[in-house]
C-alpha positions as CSV (number, residue, x, y, z in Angstrom):
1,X,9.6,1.2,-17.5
2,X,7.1,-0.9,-15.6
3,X,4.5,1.9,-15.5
4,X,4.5,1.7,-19.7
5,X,3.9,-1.6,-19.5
6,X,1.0,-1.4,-17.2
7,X,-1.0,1.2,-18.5
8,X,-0.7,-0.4,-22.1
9,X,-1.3,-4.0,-21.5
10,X,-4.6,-5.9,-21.5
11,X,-5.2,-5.2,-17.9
12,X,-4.3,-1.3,-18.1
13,X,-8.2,-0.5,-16.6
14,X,-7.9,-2.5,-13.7
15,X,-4.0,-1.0,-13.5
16,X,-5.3,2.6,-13.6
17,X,-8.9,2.0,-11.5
18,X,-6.3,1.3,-8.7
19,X,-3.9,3.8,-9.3
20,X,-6.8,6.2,-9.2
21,X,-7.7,5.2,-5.5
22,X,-4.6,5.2,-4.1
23,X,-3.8,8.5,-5.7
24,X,-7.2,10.1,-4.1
25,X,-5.8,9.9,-0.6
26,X,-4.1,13.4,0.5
27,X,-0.6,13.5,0.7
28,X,-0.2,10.5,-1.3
29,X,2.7,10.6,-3.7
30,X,3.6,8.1,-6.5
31,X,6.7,6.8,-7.6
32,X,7.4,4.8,-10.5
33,X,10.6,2.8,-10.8
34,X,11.8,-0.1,-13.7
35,X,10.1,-3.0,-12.1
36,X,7.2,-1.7,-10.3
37,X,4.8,1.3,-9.4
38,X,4.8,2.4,-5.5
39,X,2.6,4.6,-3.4
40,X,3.8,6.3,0.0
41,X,1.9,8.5,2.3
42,X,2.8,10.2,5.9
43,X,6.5,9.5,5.7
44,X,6.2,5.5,4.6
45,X,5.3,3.2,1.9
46,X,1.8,1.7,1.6
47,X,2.1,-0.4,-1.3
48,X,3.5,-1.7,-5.1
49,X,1.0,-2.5,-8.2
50,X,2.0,-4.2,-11.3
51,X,0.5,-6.4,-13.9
52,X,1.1,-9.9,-14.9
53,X,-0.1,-12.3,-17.4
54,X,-3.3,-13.2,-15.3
55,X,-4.1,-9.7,-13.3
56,X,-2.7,-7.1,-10.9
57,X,-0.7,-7.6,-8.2
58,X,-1.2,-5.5,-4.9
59,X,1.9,-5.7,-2.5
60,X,1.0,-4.3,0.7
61,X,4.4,-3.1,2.3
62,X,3.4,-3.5,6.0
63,X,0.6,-6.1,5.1
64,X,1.8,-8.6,8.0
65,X,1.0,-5.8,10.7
66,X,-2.7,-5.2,9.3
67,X,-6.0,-6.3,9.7
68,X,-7.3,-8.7,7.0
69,X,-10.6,-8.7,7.7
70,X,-11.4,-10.2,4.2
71,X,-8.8,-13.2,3.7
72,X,-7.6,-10.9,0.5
73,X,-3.7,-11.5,1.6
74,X,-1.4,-13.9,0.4
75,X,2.2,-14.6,1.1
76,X,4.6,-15.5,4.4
77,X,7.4,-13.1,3.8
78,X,8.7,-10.9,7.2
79,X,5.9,-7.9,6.2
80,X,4.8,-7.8,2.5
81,X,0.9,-9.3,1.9
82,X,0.1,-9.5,-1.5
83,X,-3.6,-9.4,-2.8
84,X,-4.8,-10.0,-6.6
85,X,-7.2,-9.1,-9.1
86,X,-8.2,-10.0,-12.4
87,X,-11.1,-8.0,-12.7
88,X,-12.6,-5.1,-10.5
89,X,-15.2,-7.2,-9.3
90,X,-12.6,-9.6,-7.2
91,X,-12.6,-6.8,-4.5
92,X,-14.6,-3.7,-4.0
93,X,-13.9,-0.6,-4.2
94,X,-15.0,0.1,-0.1
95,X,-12.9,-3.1,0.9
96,X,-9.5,-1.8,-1.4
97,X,-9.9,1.8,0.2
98,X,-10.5,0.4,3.6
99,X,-7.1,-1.7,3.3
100,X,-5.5,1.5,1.7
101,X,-6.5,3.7,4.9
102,X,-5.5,1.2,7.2
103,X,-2.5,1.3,6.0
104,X,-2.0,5.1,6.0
105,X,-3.2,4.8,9.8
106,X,-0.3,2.1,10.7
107,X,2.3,4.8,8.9
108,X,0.4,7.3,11.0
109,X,0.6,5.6,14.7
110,X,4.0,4.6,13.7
111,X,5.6,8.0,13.1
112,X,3.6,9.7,16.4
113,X,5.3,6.3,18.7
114,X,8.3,7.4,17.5
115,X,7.8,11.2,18.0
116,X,6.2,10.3,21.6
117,X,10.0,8.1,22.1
118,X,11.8,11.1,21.0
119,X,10.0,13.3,23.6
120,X,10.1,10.7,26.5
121,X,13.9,10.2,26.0
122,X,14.8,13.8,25.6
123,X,12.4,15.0,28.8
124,X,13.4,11.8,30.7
125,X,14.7,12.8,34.3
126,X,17.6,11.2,35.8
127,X,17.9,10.6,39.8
């Protein structure tokens, strides 16, 4: 399993510093598959870690629809943004939980348009 891998290989500090601040968010839940560790909070993902020979890799699932204040993302796919770190010091801590929430917010918006949808469609009035 991936999650062996990470938290025994020669970046397993940097794996588990992050794992410890996405798991600090309420209602976050973890779920570790073969090829990767994922975090999901208010009904949606938020994002992958994994290590690789030079660092960790953070895939942020909705990263195209969020702010990057910081230039941290990387990649052109349809919503994935990656960001990368060799060491803690490539991003702070304040700057990582700030993407985190930002994230959680999107999930959180996202879910109440589609409740508000729901609502409008089932109340709508025909004439």
């Amino acid at each position: 399993m991936q999650y062996d891998i990470d938290i025994n290989g020669p970046y397993k500090e940097l794996f588990l510093y992050v794992r410890e601040l996405l798991i600090s968010f309420e209602d976050m839940s973890e779920k570790r598959t073969s090829h990767i560790t994922s975090f999901h909070c208010e009904g949606s993902g938020i994002c992958y870690i994994k290590t690789h020979d030079t660092g960790l890799t953070i895939a942020m699932f909705k990263g195209a629809y969020l702010k990057d204040e910081h230039t941290l993302f990387s990649g052109l796919g349809k919503t994935i943004r990656h960001m990368y770190m060799a060491n803690k010091k490539d991003i702070k801590k304040d700057i990582l939980l700030e993407y985190f929430q930002n994230a959680i917010v999107y999930n959180i918006e996202k879910e109440e348009k589609k409740l508000m949808a729901k609502l409008y469609k089932k109340n709508k009035v025909s004439y």
